[in-house]
C-alpha positions in Angstrom: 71.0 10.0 -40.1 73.3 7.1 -39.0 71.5 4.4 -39.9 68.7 3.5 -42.8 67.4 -0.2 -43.1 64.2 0.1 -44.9 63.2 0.7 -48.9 62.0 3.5 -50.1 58.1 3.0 -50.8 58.5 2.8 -54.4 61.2 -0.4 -53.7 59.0 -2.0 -51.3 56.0 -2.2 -53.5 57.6 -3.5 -55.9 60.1 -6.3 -53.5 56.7 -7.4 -52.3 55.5 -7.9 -55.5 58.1 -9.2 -57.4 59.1 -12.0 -54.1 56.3 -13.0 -52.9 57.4 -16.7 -53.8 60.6 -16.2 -51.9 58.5 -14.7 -49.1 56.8 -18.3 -48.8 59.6 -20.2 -48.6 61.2 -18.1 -45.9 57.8 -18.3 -44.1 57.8 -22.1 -44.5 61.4 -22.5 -43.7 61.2 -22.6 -40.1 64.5 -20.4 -39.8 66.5 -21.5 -42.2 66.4 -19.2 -44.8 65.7 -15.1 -43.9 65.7 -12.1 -45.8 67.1 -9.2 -43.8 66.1 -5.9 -45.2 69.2 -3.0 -45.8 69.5 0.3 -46.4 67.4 0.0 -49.8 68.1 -3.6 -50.8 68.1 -7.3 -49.0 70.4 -10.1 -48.1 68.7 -13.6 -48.1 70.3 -15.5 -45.6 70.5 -19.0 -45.3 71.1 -20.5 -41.7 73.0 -17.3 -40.5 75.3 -16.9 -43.7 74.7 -14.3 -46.3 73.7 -16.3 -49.4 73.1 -12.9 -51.7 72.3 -9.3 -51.8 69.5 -7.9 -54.0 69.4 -4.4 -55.1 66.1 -3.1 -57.2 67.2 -1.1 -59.8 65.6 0.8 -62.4 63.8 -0.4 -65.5 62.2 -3.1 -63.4 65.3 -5.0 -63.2 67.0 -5.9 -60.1 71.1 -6.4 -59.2 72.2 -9.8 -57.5 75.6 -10.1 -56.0 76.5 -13.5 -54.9 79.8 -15.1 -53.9 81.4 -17.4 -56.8 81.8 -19.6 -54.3 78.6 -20.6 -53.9 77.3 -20.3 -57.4 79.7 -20.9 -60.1 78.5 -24.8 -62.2 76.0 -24.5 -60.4 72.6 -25.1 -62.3 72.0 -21.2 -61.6 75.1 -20.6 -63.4 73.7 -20.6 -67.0 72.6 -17.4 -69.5 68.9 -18.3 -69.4 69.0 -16.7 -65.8 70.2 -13.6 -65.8 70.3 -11.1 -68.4 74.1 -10.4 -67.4 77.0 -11.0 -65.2 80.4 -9.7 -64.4 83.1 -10.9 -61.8 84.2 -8.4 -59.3 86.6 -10.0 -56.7 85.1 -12.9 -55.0 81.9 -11.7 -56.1 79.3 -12.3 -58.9 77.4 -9.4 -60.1 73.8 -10.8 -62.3 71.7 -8.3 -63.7 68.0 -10.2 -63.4 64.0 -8.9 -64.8 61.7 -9.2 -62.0 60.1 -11.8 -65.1 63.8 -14.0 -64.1 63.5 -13.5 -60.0 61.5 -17.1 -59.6 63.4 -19.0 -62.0 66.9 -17.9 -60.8 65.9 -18.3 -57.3 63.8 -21.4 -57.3 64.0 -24.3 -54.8 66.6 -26.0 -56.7 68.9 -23.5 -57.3 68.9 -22.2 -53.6 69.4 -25.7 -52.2 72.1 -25.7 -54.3 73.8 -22.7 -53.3 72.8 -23.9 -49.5 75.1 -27.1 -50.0 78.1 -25.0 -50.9 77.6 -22.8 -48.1 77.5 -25.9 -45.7 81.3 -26.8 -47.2 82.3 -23.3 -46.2 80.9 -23.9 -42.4 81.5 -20.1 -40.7 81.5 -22.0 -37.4 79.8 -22.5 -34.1 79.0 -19.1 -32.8 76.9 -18.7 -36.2 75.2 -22.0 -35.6 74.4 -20.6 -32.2 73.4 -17.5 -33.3 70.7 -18.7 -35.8 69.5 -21.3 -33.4 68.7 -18.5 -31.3 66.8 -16.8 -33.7 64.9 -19.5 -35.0 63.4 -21.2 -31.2 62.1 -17.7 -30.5 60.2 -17.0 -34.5 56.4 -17.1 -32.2 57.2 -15.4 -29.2 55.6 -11.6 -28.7 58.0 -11.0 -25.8 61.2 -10.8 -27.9 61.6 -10.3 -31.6 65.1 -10.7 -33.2 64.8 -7.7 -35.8 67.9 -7.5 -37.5 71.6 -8.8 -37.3 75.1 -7.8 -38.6 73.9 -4.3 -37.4 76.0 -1.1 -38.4 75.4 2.6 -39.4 77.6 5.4 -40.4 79.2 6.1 -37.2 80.0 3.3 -36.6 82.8 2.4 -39.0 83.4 -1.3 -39.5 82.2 -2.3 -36.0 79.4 -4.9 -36.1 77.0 -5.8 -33.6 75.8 -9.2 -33.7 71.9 -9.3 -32.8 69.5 -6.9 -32.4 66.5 -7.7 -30.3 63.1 -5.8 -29.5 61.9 -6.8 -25.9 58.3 -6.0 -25.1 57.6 -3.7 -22.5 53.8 -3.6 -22.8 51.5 -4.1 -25.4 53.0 -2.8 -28.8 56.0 -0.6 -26.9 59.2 -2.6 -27.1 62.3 -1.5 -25.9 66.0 -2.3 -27.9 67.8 -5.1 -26.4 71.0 -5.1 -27.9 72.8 -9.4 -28.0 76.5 -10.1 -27.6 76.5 -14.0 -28.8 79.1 -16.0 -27.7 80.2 -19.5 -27.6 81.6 -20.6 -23.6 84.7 -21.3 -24.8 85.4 -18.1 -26.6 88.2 -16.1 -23.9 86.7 -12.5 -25.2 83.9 -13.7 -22.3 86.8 -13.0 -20.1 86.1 -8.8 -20.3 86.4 -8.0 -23.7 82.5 -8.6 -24.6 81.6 -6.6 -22.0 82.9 -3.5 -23.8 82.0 -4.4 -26.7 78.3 -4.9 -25.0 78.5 -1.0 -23.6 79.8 0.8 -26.9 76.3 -0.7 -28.5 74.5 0.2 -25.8 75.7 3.7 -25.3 75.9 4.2 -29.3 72.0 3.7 -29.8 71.2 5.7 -26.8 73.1 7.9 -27.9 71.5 7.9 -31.3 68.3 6.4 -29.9 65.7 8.8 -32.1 67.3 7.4 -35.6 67.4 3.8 -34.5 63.9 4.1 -33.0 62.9 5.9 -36.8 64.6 3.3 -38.3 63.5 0.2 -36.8 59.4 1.3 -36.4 60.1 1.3 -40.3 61.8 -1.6 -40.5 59.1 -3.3 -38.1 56.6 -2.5 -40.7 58.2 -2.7 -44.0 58.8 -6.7 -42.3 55.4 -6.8 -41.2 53.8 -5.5 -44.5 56.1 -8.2 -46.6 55.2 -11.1 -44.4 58.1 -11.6 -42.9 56.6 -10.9 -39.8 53.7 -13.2 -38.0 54.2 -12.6 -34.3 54.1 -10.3 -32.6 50.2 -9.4 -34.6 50.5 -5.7 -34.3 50.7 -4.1 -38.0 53.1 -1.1 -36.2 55.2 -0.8 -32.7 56.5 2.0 -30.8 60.4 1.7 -29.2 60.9 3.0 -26.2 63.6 4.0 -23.6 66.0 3.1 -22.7 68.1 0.5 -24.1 69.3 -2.2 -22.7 72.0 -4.9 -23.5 72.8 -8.6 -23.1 75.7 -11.2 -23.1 74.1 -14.8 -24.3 76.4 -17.4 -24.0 76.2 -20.9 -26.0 77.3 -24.3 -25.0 81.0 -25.5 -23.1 78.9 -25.7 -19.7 81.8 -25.7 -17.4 84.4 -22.9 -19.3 81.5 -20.8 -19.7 80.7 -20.8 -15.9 84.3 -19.7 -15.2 84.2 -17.1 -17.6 81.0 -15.8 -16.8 81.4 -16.0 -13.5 84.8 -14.0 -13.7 82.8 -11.3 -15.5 80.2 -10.7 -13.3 83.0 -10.1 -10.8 84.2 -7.0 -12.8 81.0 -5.9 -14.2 78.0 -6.9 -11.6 75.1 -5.1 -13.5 75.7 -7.2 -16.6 73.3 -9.2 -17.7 74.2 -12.4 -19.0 72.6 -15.8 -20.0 73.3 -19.1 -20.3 72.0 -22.1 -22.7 73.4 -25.1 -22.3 72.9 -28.9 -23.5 72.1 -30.4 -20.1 69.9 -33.2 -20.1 
């Protein structure tokens, strides 16, 4: 099995009753913050950047990795918290009851941690990429399930976006999203590689990504984090299909892509630009 990004039953019984707060805000936050479910645990996101993982663990207590960056003096940053913490690399590790979950992650603390992730800035293509994600939250015709996708075969190679496009009713098909900025050169060919090893690797392994992601679908659904499309389950059909969206820098990004679709004609490709 390549690739898992669900909880087991157990954890998602308990994640959707020990976050239902946190499910609010996300719900209420227009985009901004997201919580992207792993392979047993979850990453809370905050416009595009991971701002901390969340393992359950046993005895009702749950394991919170978060970079120092972004917490240490801040208000979180205090014994009354978490039940422990350790310092592994760039990382902090906080041991938390489900009883601490609210009061660690309440408003204040995570607008905190927001405001030292805006210092850090991870740059355009992020910006683009959430944007992306957050004008198409109500649309049944495309759903961004999942980003920062990988499995076991695929090593250390990332794709950015994952999309589900809707063929008819409740069948979607996988659309898989290079996102790139017009002025970045990889548009010149390399993208387009990149865009057919994805493509080709969940063909290829299309029955566990379909498992995986009708799971995902309604492990997302089930939590909340899901309000369009309305249907409480999907089914993912063939075949896959892949795409090159392109942000901003109108007139590099016409040369580039225009270059490309000289050397690859079938690629599909679009465009958003500022115009006015």
């Amino acid at each position: 099995m390549p690739i898992n990004r669900y909880f087991t039953q157990d954890n998602l019984r308990r994640v959707t009753r020990d976050f239902r707060f946190l499910v609010k805000l996300v719900q209420t936050s227009y985009g901004e913050y997201d919580m992207a479910i792993r392979d047993n645990y979850f990453n809370i996101y905050y416009k595009g950047n991971s701002l901390a993982k969340i393992e359950p663990k046993n005895d009702d207590q749950y394991k919170t990795s978060i970079n120092s960056k972004f917490f240490v003096d801040t208000s979180a940053d205090d014994v009354r918290y978490y039940t422990s913490k350790r310092v592994s690399g760039d990382y902090i590790s906080l041991t938390l009851t489900a009883k601490q979950l609210h009061p660690f992650f309440q408003r204040k603390h995570l607008t905190q941690f927001a405001s030292r992730i805006k210092q850090e800035h991870n740059g355009e293509e992020i910006d683009f990429e959430q944007s992306l994600i957050t004008d198409n939250l109500d649309k049944e015709g495309i759903l961004f399930i999942d980003r920062q996708i990988t499995d076991s075969k695929l090593g250390r190679k990332r794709l950015d976006l994952l999309a589900l496009r809707q063929a008819d009713g409740h069948r979607y098909k996988f659309l898989v999203c290079e996102v790139k900025l017009g002025s970045n050169t990889e548009l010149k060919g390399k993208v387009a590689d990149q865009l057919d090893v994805y493509v080709e690797h969940i063909q290829e392994y299309f029955e566990d990504y379909k498992r995986c992601y009708e799971e995902h679908y309604i492990q997302k659904k089930a939590l909340g984090l899901i309000t369009v499309p309305g249907y409480d389950s999907i089914e993912i059909v063939n075949p896959v299909e892949g795409i090159i969206l392109v942000g901003g820098y109108s007139g590099i990004a016409k040369k580039h892509i225009k270059a490309l679709k000289q050397s690859y004609p079938k690629l599909k490709v679009k465009q958003f630009t500022n115009d006015m």
